[in-house]
C-alpha positions, 0 to 999 in steps of 0.5 A: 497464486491462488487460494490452495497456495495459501493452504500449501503455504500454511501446510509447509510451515506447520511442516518446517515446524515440525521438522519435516520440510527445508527453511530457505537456503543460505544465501549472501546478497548485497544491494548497493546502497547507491540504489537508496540514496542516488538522487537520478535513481531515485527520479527514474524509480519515481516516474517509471514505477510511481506514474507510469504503473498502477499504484494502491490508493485507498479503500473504497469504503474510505470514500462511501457516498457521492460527493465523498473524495479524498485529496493528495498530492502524494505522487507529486501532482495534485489529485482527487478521487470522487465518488460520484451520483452514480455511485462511480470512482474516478480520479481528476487532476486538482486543477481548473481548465481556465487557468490551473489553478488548485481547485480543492485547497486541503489534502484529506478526505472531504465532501463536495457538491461540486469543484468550484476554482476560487479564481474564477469561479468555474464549476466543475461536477463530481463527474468532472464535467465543466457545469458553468464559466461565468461571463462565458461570453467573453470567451470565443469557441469554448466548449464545455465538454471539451473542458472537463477536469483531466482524468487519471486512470482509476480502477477498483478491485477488491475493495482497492482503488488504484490510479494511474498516472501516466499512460493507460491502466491495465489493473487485471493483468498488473495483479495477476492472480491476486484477486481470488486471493484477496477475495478469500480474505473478504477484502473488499467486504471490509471498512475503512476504519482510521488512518494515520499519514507520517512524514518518514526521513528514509526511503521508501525501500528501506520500509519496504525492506523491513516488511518482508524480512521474516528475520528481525520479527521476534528480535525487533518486537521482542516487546510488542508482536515478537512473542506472537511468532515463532523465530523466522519461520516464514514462507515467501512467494512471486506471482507477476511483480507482487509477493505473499508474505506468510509468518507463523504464529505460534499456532502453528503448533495447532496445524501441526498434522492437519492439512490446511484446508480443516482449520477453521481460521488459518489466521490464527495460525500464520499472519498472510501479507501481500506486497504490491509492487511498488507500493503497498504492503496488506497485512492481514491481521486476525481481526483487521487489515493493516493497509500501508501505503508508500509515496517516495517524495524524495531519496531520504524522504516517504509518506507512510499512509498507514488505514485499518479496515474492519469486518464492520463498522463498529457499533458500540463504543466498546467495539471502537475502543477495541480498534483504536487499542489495535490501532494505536499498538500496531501504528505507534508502538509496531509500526513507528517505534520499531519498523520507521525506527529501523529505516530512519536508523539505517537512513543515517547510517548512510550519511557516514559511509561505513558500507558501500552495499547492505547485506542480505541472508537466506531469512532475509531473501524477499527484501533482495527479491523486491530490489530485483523487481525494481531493478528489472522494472527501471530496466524496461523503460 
């Protein structure tokens, strides 16, 4: 991928638009539902590709000054992300050396001065380094600097912090050529708006699925986003594990006999969206980023960490009114009520075991795509 390929991909809709250039073939693909749905599956999916490779966090700007950290425990251990004095990002495991105790009791974003163990009192900084044991004289051949949190691998690009689990990071050959992409958005100049966590009875493919299905757009959200977008006309492509989503918008009319490159904002034109693999899904609305991040906890059960990033913080309360209006409408009457409600939806279809497979069309290629990813991924290891 790189930046002329999303001015390609937008001269190729303005193309099937007008009739001169081929939409995807026909095509019936089925996806066993055992893949959603088989609990020993589902532990390899969580380990494999949730530990075991880079997964999208936050924002930086969501964690802006020293002390500023953000506590989860949404890959299934306890974490936190601290910016340090420095001005660095790391990420620690949540536990005390002396005894492992959880060090930073809430989930959320906080403000440290440092990591002070309610057990015993030992001391940590926001560099992770072991500061003070009281009554260190009871102890033989303990040495602080031997004793430091836990570090998990924590990289920033873009914007983006990502952190790894298990193993060593290796952040630029994961995003291929996702950088001057992003790049080209401006991504990491945008800020930390708002964000919303949902406990979501579906699997986290079932979610996925939903947003790279260019089919159900002007069907599911008849009544909200639908009449923003012309029926299925999308464009997907493959660089490494990760997927560039671009639907048209009704623009696209405008772009008609015009190369990309001469329009003043393609956005207007197509809504770009980048699937990483695994776990994310950037939407890159006209005036927001939609940042949505997925945490399986179980087969039937994911973490839906929905931020909104802004060009600029705003500064009135007309400007955050604005956003909130945004946020609430994407968040709550898009994203909640229409693409969880589809996934919970077909979550329960399961129970009943009307279909042994799910069934995917040519409009629907990307979903079965990403499934194929997985299925390559959990084969290497």
């Amino acid at each position: 991928m790189s930046v002329s390929d999303i001015y390609s991909t937008v001269d190729t809709l303005s193309a099937r638009f007008d009739g001169k250039a081929n939409g995807p073939a026909p095509c019936s693909l089925r996806i066993p539902v055992t893949n959603y749905t088989d609990p020993s599956r589902f532990e390899r999916e969580r380990l494999q590709l949730f530990q075991k490779m880079p997964i999208l966090l936050a924002h930086e700007s969501q964690i802006p000054e020293p002390g500023d950290s953000l506590v989860q425990d949404w890959l299934g251990v306890p974490l936190i992300t601290i910016r340090d004095k420095n001005g660095g990002i790391a990420t620690f495991f949540n536990v005390c050396r002396h005894r492992g105790m959880r060090l930073v009791q809430d989930e959320g974003q906080t403000n440290l001065r440092s990591l002070v163990c309610p057990y015993h009192q030992w001391t940590y900084g926001l560099d992770g380094e072991l500061r003070n044991i009281p009554r260190c004289e009871s102890f033989v051949d303990i040495a602080k600097e031997d004793n430091g949190l836990v570090p998990v691998a924590t990289e920033v690009r873009n914007g983006l912090i990502w952190i790894q689990v298990r193993g060593e990071m290796d952040i630029d050959a994961h995003l291929a050529e996702l950088g001057p992409e992003f790049d080209f958005f401006q991504l990491g100049q945008f800020h930390f708006c708002q964000q919303s966590v949902r406990d979501v009875p579906a699997s986290w493919k079932l979610i996925q699925d939903a947003f790279l299905d260019g089919y159900h757009v002007t069907r599911l959200h008849k009544n909200t986003v639908g009449p923003f977008f012309p029926d299925a006309l999308a464009e997907t492509s493959l660089t490494g594990l990760h997927l560039r989503n671009a639907v048209a918008r009704n623009e696209i009319e405008e772009a008609v006999g015009t190369p990309a490159r001469e329009l003043e904002d393609i956005r207007r034109h197509a809504t770009f969206s980048y699937t990483t693999f695994p776990n994310a899904v950037l939407v890159m609305q006209p005036d927001y980023i939609s940042v949505i991040c997925l945490f399986p906890q179980a087969p039937d059960r994911t973490l839906f960490v929905h931020s909104m990033l802004v060009p600029e913080p705003p500064s009135s309360d007309e400007q955050r009114e604005h956003f909130e209006r945004s946020f609430r409408l994407i968040d709550e009457g898009v994203f909640a009520a229409e693409d969880i409600f589809v996934a919970v939806g077909a979550q329960q279809g399961f129970n009943c075991g009307a279909n042994e497979t799910l069934l995917f069309g040519g409009l629907e290629e990307a979903a079965a795509q990403f499934h194929q990813l997985i299925d390559e991924q959990l084969a290497r290891n």
